[in-house]
C-alpha positions in Angstrom: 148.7 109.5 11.8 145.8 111.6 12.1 141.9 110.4 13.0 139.9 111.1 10.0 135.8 112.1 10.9 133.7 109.1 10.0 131.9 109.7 6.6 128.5 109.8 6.4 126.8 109.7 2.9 123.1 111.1 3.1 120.9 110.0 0.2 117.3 112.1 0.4 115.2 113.7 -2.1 114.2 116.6 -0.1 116.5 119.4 0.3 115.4 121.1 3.9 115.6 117.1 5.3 119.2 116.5 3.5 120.6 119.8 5.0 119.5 119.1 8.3 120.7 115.7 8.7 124.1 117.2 7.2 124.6 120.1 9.9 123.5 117.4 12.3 126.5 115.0 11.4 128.8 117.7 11.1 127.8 118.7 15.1 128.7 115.6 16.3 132.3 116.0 14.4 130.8 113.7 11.3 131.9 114.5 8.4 128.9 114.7 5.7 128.1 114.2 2.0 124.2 114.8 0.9 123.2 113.1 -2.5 119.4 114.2 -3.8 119.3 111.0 -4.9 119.9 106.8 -5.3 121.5 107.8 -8.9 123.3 110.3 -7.6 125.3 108.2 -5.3 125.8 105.4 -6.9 127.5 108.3 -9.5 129.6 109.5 -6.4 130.5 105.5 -6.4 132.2 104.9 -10.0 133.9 108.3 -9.8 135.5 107.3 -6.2 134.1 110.5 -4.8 132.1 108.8 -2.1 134.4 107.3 0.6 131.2 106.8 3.3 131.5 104.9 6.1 128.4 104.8 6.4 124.7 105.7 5.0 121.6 107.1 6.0 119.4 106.4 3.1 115.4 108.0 3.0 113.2 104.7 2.0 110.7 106.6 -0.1 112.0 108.2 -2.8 111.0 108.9 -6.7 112.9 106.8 -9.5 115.1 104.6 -7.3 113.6 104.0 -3.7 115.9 102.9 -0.7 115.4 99.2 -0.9 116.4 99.8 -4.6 119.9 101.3 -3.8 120.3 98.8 -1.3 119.8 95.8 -4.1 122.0 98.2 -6.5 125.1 98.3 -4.0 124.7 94.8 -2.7 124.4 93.9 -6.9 128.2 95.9 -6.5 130.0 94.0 -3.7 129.8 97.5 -1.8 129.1 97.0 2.0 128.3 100.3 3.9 126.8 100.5 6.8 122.8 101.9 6.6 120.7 103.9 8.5 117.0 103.7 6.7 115.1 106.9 7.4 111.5 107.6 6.6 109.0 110.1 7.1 106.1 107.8 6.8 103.8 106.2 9.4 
């Protein structure tokens, strides 16, 4: 049986920040999923697209914020693993 690459799922609103952390996962042999938004993923979620062990998730975003995805998964029964990134002070 092979080893599969830990998923990463990457929730941001800002493109240049989303493809970075992306190419960064994928150097260290991560395998990477970027989603522009909360909505976005939790899509990804009901479809069974999004198999992510884990999730770095940008705090401040427009129409759902971090902590609101957060409360939306836990709300779900889903678990993942979260990284919190923000570009603010």
């Amino acid at each position: 049986m092979a080893n599969r690459p830990i998923s990463v799922a990457i929730v941001d609103d800002d493109a240049p920040v989303r493809l970075s952390l992306r190419r960064l996962c994928e150097v260290f042999g991560l395998s990477a999923t970027a989603y522009a938004s909360g909505r976005e993923f939790l899509a990804s979620l009901e479809t069974g697209a999004s198999g992510a062990d884990c999730l770095l998730l940008d705090a401040h975003m427009p129409e759902m914020t971090g902590a609101e995805l957060q409360r939306q998964l836990l709300a779900r029964g889903v678990q993942i693993p979260t990284i919190v990134i923000t570009a603010d002070d």
